[in-house]
N, CA and C of each residue as an Amber inpcrd file, in Angstrom:
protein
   270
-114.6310000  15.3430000   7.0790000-115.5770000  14.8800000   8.0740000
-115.4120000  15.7500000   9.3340000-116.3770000  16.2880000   9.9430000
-116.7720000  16.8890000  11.1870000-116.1210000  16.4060000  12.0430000
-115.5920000  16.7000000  13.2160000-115.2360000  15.8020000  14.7100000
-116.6930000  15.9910000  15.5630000-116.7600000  15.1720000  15.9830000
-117.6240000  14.8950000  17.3700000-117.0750000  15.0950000  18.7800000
-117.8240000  14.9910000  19.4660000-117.0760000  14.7210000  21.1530000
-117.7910000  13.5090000  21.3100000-117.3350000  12.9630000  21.9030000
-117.5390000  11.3200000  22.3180000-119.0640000  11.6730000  23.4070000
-118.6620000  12.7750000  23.7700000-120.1280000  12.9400000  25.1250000
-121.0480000  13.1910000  24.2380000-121.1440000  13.8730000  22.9150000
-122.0690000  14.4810000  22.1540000-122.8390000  12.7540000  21.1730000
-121.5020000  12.0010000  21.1560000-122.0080000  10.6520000  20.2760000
-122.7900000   9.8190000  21.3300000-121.9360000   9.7680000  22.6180000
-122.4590000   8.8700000  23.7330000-124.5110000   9.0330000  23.9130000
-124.3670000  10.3320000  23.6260000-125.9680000  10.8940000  24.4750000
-127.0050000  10.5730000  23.5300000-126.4980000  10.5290000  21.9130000
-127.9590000   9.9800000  20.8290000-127.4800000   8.6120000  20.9600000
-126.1780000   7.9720000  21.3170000-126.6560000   5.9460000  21.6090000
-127.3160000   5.9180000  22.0310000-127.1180000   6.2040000  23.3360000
-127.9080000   5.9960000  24.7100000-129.3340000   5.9960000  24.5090000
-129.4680000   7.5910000  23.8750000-131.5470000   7.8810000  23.7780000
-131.5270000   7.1840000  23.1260000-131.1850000   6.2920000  21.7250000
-131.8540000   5.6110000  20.7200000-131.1190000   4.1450000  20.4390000
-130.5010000   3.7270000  21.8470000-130.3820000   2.6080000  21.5070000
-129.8560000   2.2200000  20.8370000-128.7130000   2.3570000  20.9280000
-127.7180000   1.8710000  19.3320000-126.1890000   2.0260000  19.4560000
-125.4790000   1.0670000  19.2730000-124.4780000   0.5890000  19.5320000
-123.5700000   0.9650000  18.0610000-122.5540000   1.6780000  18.2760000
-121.4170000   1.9840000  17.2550000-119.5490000   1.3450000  17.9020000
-119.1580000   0.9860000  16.8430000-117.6020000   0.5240000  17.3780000
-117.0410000   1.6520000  18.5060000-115.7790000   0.9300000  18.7030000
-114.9040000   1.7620000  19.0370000-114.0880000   2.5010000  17.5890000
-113.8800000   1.5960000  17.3050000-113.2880000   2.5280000  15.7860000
-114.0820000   3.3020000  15.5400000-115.0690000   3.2540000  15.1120000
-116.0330000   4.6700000  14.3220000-115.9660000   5.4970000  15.3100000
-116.6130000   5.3890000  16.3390000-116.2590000   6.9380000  17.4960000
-114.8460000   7.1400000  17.7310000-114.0400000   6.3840000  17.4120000
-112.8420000   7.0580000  17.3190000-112.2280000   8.0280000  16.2530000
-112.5330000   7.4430000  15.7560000-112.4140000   8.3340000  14.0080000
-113.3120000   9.5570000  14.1310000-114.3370000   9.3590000  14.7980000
-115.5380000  10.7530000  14.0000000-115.0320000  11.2440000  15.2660000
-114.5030000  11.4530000  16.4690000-113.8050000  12.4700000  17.7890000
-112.8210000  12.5080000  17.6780000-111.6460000  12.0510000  16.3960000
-110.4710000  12.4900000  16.2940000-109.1730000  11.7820000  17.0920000
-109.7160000  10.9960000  17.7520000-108.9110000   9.8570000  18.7280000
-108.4400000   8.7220000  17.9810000-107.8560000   7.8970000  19.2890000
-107.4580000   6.4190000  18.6410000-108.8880000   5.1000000  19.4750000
-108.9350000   3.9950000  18.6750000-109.6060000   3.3350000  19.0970000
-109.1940000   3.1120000  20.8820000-108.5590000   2.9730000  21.1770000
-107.8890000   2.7100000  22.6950000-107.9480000   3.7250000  23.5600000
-107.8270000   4.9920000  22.9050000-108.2110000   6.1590000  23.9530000
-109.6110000   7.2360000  24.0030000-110.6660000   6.6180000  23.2140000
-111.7160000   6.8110000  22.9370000-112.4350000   6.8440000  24.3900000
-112.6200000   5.7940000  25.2310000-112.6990000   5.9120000  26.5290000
-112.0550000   6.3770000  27.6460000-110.9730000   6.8820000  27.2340000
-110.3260000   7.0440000  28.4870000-110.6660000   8.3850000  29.1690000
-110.8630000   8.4090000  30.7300000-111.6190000   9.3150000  31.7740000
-113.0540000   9.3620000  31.7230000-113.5610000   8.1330000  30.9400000
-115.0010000   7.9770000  31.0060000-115.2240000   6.8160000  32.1550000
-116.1420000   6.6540000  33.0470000-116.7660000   5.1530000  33.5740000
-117.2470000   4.1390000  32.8930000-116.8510000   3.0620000  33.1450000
-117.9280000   1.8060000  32.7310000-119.0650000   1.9230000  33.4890000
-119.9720000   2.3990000  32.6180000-121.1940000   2.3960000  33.1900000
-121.9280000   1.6660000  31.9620000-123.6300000   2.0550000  32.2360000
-124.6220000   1.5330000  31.2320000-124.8040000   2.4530000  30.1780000
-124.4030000   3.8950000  30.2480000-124.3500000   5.4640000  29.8540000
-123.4460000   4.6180000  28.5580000-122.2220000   4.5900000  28.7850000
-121.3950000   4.2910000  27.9000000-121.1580000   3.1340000  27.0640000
-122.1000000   1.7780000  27.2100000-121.8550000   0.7900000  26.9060000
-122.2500000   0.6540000  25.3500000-122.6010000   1.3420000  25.1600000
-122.9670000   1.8140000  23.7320000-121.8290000   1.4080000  22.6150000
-120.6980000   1.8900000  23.0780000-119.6250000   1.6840000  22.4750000
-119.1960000   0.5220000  22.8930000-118.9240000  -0.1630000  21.1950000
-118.6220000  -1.8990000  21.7160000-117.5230000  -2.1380000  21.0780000
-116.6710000  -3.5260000  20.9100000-115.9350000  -4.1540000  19.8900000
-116.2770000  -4.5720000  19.0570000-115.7840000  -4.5300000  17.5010000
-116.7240000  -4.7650000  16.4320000-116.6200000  -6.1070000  16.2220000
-115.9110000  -6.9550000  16.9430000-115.9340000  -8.5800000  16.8680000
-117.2280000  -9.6040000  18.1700000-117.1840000  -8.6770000  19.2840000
-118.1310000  -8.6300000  20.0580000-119.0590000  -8.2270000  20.0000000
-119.5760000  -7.3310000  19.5730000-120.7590000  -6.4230000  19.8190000
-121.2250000  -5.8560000  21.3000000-119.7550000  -6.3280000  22.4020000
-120.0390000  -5.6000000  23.4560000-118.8060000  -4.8150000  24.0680000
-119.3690000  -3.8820000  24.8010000-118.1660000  -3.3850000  25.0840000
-117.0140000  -3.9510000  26.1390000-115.8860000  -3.2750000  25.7180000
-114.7030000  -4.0470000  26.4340000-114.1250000  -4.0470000  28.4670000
-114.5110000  -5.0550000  28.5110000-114.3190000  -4.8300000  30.1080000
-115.1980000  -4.9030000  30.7740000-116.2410000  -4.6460000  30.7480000
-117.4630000  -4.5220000  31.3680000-118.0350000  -5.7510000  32.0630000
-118.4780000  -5.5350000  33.5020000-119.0900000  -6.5190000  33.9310000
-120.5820000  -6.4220000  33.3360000-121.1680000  -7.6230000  33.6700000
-123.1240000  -7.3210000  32.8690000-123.4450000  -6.5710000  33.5000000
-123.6480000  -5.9350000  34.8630000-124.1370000  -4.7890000  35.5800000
-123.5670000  -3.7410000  35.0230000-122.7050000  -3.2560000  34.7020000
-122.3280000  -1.8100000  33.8120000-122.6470000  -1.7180000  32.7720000
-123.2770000  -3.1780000  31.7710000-123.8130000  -2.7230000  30.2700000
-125.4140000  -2.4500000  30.4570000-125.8960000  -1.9040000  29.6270000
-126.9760000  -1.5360000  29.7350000-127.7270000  -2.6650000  29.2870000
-129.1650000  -2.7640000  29.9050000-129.9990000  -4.1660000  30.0380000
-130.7690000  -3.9930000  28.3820000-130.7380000  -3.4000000  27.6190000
-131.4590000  -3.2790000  26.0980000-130.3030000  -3.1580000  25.2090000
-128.7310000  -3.6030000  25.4150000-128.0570000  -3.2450000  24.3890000
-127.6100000  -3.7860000  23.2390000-128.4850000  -5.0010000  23.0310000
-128.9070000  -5.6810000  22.0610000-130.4550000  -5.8860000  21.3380000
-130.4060000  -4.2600000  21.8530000-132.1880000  -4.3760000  21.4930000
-132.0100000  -4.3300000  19.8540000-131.1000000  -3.8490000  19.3830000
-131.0140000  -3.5770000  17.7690000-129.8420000  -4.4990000  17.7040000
-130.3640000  -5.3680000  16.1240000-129.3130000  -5.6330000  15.7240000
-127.7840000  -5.1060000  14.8630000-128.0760000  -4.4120000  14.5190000
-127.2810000  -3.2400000  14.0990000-126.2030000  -2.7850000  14.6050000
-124.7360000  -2.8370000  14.2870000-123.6460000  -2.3770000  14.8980000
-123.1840000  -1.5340000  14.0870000-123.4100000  -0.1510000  14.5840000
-122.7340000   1.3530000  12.9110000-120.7210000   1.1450000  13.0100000
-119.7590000   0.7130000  12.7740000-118.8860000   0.1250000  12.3880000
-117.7100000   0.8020000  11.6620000-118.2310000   1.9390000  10.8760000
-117.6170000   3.1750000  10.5760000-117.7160000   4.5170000  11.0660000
-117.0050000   5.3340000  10.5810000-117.4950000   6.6490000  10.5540000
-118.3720000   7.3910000  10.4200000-118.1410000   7.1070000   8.5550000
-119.2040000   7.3590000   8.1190000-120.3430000   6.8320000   7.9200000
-120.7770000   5.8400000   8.3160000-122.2840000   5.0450000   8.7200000
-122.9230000   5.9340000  10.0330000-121.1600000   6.1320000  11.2310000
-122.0140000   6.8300000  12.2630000-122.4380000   8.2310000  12.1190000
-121.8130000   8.9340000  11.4210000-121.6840000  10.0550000  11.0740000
-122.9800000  10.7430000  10.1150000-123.7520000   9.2290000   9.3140000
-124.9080000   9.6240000   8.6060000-126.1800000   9.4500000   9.7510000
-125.7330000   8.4300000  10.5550000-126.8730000   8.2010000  11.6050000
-126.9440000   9.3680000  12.7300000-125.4310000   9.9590000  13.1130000
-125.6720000  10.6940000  13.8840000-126.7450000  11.8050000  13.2110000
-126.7560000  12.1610000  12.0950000-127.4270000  13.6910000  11.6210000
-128.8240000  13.1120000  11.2620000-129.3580000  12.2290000  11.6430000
-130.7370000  11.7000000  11.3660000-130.9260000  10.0330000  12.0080000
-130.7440000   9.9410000  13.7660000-130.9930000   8.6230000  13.9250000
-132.1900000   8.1350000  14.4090000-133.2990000   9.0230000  14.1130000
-134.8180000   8.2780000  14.1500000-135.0780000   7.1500000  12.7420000
C-alpha cells in the first residue's frame, strides 16, 4: 500500500465531504492512530478525521467541526476502503 500525507488525505475529505477514522489515515500516512494529528489545528479543515466509535472527531468543540460533517453517512474505517476512495471519491 502507497503512503499518503495526511495534508494530501485531509484536502479530498474536506472537498467531498467525507469522514475517514483515525486509524485508516493512520495506516495509509504511515503513523500511529494518536499521532496522526499532531502539529495540525482543530479546525473545521480537519474534522474530517473522526473516532470510529463516535463518528466525530476527538476534542473538538462544535465550532471547530465542520457544520456538514454528517452530511454522509458513511465512515471509510480502513485503509483500504480509504485508499480505494481516495483514487476515485466522486
Amino acid at each position: 500500500m502507497t503512503h499518503r500525507s495526511v495534508r494530501s488525505i485531509v484536502e479530498l475529505l474536506d472537498r467531498f465531504h467525507q469522514r475517514a477514522t483515525y486509524g485508516a489515515v493512520a495506516e495509509l500516512a504511515g503513523k500511529t492512530p494518536r499521532s496522526v494529528m499532531q502539529g495540525l489545528p482543530r479546525n473545521w479543515r480537519h474534522s474530517w478525521i473522526v473516532n470510529k466509535d463516535t463518528g466525530e472527531p476527538s476534542e473538538y468543540h462544535l465550532l471547530q467541526k465542520h457544520r456538514e460533517l454528517k452530511e454522509r453517512d458513511e465512515i471509510l474505517d480502513t485503509a483500504d476502503a480509504l485508499a480505494v476512495w481516495l483514487d476515485n471519491p466522486y
